[in-house]
C-alpha positions as CSV (number, residue, x, y, z in Angstrom):
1,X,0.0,0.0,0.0
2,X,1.3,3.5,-1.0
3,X,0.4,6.1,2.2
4,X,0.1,9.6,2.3
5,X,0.2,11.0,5.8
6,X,-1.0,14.5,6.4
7,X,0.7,15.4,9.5
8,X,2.4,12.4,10.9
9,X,5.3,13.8,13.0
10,X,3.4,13.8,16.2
11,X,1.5,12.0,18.4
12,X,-1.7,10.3,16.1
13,X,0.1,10.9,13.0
14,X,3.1,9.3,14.2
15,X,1.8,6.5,15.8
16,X,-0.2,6.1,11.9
17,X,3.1,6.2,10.2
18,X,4.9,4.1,12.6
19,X,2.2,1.2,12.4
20,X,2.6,1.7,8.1
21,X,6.0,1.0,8.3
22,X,5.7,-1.9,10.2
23,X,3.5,-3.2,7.7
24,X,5.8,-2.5,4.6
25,X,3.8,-0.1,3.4
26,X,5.5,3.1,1.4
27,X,5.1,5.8,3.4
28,X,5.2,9.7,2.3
29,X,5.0,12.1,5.2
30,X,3.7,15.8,4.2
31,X,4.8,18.3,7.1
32,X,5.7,21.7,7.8
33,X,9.1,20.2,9.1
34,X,9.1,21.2,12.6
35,X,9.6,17.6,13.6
36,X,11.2,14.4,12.5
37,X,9.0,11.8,10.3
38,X,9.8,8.4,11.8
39,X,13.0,6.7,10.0
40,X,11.9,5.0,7.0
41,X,9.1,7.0,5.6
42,X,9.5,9.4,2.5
43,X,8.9,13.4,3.1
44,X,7.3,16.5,1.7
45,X,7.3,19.7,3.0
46,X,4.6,22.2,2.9
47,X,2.2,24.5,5.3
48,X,-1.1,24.3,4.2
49,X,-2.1,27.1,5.9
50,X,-0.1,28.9,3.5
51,X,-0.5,30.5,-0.3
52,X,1.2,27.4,-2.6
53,X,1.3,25.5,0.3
54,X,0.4,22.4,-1.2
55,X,2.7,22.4,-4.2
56,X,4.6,19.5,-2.9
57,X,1.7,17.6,-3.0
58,X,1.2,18.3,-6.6
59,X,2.3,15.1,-8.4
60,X,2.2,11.2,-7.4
61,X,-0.6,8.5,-6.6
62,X,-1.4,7.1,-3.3
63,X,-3.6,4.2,-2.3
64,X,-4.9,6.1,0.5
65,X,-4.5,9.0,2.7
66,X,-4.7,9.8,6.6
67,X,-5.4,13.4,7.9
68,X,-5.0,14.5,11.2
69,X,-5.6,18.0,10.8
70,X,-7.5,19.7,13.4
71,X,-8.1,23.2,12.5
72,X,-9.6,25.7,9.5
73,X,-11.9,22.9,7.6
74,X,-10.9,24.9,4.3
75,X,-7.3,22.9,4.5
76,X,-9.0,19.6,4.5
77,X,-11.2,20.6,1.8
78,X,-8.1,22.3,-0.3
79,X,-6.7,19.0,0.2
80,X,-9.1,16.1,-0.3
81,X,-9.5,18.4,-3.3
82,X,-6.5,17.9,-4.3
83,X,-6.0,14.5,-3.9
84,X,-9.2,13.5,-5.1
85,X,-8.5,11.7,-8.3
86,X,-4.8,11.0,-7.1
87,X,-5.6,8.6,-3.9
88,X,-7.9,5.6,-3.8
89,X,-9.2,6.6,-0.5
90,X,-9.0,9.1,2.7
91,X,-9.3,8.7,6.1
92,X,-9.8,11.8,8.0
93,X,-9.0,11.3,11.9
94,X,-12.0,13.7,13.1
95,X,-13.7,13.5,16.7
96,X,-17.0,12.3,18.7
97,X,-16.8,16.2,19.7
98,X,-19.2,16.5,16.0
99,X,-21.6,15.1,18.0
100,X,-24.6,18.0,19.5
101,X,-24.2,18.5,23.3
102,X,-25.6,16.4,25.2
103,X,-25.3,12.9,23.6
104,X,-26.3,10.5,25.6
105,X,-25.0,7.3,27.3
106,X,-25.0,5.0,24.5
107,X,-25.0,7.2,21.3
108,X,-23.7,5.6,18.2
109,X,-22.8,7.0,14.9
110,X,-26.5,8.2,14.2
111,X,-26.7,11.0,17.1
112,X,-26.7,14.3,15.3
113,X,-24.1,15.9,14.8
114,X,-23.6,20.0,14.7
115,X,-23.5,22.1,12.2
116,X,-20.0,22.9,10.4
117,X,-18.5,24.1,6.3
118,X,-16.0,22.6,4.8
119,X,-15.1,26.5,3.6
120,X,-14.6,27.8,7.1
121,X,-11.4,29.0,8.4
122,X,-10.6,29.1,11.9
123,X,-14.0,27.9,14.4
124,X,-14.6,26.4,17.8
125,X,-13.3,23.0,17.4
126,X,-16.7,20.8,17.4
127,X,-17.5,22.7,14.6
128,X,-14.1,22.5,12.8
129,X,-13.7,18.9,12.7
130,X,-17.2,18.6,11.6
131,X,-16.2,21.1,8.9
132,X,-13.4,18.4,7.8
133,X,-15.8,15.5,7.9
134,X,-17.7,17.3,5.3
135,X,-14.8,18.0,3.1
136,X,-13.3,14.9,3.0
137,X,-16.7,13.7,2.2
138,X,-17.5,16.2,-0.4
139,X,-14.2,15.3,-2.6
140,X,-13.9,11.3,-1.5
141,X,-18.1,10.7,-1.5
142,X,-17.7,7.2,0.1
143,X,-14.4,6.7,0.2
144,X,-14.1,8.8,2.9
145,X,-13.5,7.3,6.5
146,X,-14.4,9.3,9.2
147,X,-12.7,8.2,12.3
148,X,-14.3,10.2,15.2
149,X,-12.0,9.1,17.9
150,X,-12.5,9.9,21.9
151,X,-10.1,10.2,24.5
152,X,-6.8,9.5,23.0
153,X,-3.9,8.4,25.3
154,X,-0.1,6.7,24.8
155,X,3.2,7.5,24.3
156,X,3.8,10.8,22.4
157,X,0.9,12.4,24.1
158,X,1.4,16.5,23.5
159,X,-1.9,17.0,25.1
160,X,-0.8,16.6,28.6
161,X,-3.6,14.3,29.9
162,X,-2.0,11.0,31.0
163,X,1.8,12.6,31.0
164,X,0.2,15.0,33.4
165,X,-0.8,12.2,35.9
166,X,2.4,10.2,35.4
167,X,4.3,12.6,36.5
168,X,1.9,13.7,39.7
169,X,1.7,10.4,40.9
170,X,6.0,9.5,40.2
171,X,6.3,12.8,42.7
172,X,4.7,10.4,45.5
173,X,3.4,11.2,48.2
174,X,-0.7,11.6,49.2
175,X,-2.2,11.9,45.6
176,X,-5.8,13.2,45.3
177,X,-8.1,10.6,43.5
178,X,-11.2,11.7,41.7
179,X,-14.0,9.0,42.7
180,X,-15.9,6.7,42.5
181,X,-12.8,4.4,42.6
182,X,-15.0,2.2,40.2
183,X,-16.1,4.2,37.4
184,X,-15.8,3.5,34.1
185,X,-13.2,5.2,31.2
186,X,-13.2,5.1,27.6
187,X,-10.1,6.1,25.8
188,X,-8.3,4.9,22.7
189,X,-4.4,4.2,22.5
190,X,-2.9,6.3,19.5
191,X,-1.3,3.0,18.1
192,X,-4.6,1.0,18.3
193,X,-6.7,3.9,16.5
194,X,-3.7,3.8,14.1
195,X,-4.1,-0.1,13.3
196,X,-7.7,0.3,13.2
197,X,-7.5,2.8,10.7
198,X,-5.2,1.2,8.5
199,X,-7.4,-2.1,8.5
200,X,-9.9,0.1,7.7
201,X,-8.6,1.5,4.9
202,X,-7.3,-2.1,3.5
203,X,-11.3,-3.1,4.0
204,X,-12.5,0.1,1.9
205,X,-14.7,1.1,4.7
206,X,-16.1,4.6,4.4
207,X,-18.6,6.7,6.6
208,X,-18.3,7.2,10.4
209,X,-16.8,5.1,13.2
210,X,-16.9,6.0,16.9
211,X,-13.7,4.9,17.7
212,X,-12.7,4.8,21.4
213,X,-12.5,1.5,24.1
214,X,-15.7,0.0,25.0
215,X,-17.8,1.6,28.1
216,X,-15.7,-0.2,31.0
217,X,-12.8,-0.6,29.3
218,X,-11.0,-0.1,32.4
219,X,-11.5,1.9,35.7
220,X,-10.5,5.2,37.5
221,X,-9.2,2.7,39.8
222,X,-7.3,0.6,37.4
223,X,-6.3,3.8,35.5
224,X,-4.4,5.7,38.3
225,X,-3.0,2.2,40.0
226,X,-1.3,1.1,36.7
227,X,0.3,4.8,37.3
228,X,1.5,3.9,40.6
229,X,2.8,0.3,39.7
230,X,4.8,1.7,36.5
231,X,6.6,4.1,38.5
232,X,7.3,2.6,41.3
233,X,6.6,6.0,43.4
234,X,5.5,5.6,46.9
235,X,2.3,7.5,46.1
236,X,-0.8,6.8,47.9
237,X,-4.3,7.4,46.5
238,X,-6.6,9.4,48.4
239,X,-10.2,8.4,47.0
240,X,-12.4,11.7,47.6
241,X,-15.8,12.2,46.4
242,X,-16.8,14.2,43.5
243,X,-18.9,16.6,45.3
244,X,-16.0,17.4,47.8
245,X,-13.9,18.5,44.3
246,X,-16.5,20.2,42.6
247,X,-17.1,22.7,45.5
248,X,-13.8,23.5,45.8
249,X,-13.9,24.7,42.2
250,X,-12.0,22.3,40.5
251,X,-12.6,21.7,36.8
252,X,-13.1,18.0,36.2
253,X,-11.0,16.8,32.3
254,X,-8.9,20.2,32.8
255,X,-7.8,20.4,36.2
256,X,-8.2,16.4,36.7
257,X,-7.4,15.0,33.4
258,X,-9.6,12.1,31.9
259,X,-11.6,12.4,34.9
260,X,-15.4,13.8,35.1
261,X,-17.8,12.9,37.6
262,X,-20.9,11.2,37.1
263,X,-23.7,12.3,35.2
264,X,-24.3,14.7,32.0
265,X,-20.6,14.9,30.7
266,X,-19.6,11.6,31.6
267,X,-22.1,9.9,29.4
268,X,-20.6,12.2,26.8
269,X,-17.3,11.4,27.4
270,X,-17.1,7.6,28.6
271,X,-20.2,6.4,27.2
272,X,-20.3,6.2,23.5
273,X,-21.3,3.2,21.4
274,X,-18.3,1.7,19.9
275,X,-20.3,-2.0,18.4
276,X,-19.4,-0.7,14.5
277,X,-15.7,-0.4,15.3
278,X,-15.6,-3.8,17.2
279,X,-17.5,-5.6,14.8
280,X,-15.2,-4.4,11.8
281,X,-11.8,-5.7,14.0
282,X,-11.2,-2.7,16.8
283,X,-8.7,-4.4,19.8
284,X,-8.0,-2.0,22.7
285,X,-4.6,-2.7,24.4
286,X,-5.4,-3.1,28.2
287,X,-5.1,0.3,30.2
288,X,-1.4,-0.8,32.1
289,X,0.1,-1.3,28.7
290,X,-0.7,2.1,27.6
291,X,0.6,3.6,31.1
292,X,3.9,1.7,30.6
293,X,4.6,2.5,27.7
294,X,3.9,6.0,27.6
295,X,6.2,6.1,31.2
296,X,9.3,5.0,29.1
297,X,8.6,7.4,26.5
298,X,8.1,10.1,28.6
299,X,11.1,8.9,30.7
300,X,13.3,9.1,27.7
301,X,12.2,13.0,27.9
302,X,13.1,13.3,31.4
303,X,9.3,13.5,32.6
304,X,8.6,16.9,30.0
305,X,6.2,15.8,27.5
306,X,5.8,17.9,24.4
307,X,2.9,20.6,24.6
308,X,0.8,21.4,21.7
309,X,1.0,25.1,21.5
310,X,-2.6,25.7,20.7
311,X,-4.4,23.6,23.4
312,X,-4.1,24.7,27.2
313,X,-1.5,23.4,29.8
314,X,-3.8,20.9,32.0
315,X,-3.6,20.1,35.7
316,X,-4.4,20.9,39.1
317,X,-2.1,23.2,41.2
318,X,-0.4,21.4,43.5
319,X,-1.3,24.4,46.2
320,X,-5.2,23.2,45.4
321,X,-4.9,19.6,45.5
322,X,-2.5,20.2,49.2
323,X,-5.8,22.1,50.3
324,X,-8.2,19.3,49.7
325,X,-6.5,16.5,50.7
326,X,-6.1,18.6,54.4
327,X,-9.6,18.9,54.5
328,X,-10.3,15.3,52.9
């Protein structure tokens, strides 16, 4: 299979180009060149946010493509445009964020979705990856896969999510711990969204896919405990109630990553229908694999992950969660 990855020098888009090369597959990366393309795989330079900026993708034939772009629609339309008549087919890496607020526990691939334009520049992100759902659609038709991923987690994380709790929990010590100790968390690994996709693509599967674990895929429990195990701190988990957080005025997903409490959100968040993607082949790594891993990686870096410089820097201050765990 010949590959064209738009955007696979970080996180997703690495983990996508990494699992082609394992494959065999002939890989061509097409970045701005502010990071390193994993060894192997053939690059082109271009910003497509800029006049010309896709003249490097102006000759050659691909058997697919894989787009992780996340902002102005217009760039995925400019090129899925592009591409149209070049590639066999293109998977566009969008997000169950296109779904209208709330979803509930249980939605699936026909929940309604909001509004978005394939011609609009910069929007609020629900709106912008629904934007690049229709463009790939518009130019591919039904040779477009829309892969509306969830929680994403695992080694080259620049979101800050799991890399965030790593490190809070490797600084030992009493550890606030968002109950209930039981509830449930869906979440994808980066490298099992990237062989899904690439099945996918073999299959010629087109159209939307929730993709994200199962509802009970693993546990807040089992979640922060694999923490502890992989690096071997001396923390100690102090379960505390979601009311007692919320009072204080802490911000469950930004100040707590991953974490929401019971109730409107959390059916959002950890309660989507994933039956399509399992019956066409989706296999979720279990949660402590993910930890591990992403602990050596981020080990490697000496505990700083890599922090996308358009999302926020998540986590709670250490002077709030000393507060709350003396009045836990």
């Amino acid at each position: 299979m010949r590959l064209l990855i738009l955007g696979g020098t970080e996180f997703v888009g690495y983990a996508v180009t990494e699992a082609a090369l394992a494959r065999g597959w002939e890989v061509t990366v097409f970045h701005r060149g502010h990071h390193a393309p994993p060894a192997g795989a053939a690059a082109l330079r271009g910003d497509r946010t800029a006049p010309e900026g896709l003249t490097a993708l102006g000759a050659g034939e691909w058997d697919a493509v894989v787009d992780t772009w996340s902002g102005a629609p217009s760039a995925v339309r400019d090129a899925a445009r592009a591409l149209a008549d070049r590639a066999g087919r293109y998977a566009y890496i969008s997000s169950g964020s296109v779904y209208t607020f709330p979803s509930p526990a249980g939605h699936d691939e026909d929940h309604p979705v909001v509004d978005g334009s394939p011609d609009a520049g910069e929007v609020e992100y629900a709106q912008a990856k629904r934007g690049g759902e229709l463009a790939a659609a518009g130019a591919f038709g039904d040779r477009a896969l829309l892969v509306r991923a969830g929680l994403i987690l695992g080694p080259r994380e620049n979101i800050g999510r799991l890399p965030w709790w790593l490190n809070r929990i490797a600084r030992g010590g009493p550890v606030l711990a968002p109950g209930p100790r039981d509830l449930g968390l869906q979440y994808i690994d980066s490298r099992d969204l990237a062989e899904w996709t690439l099945d996918a693509l073999e299959k010629g599967l087109g159209g939307p896919y929730n993709l994200i674990s199962p509802p009970g895929h693993t546990t807040t429990g089992e979640f922060l405990e694999s923490c502890v195990r992989v690096t071997g701190s001396d923390a100690r988990l102090r379960w505390t109630e979601p009311e007692a957080i919320l009072a204080a005025g802490v911000e469950p997903w930004t100040d707590l990553p991953v974490w929401v409490p019971p109730g409107e959100l959390y059916d959002v968040l950890h309660q989507g229908a994933v039956d399509k993607a399992l019956a066409s082949g989706l296999r979720c790594r279990p949660v402590e694999e993910t930890v591990a891993d992403t602990w050596a990686w981020l080990s490697e870096l000496g505990g700083v992950a890599p922090q996308r410089p358009d999302r926020p820097v998540l986590g709670l201050a250490p002077e709030t969660e000393e507060r709350l765990l003396r009045e836990a």
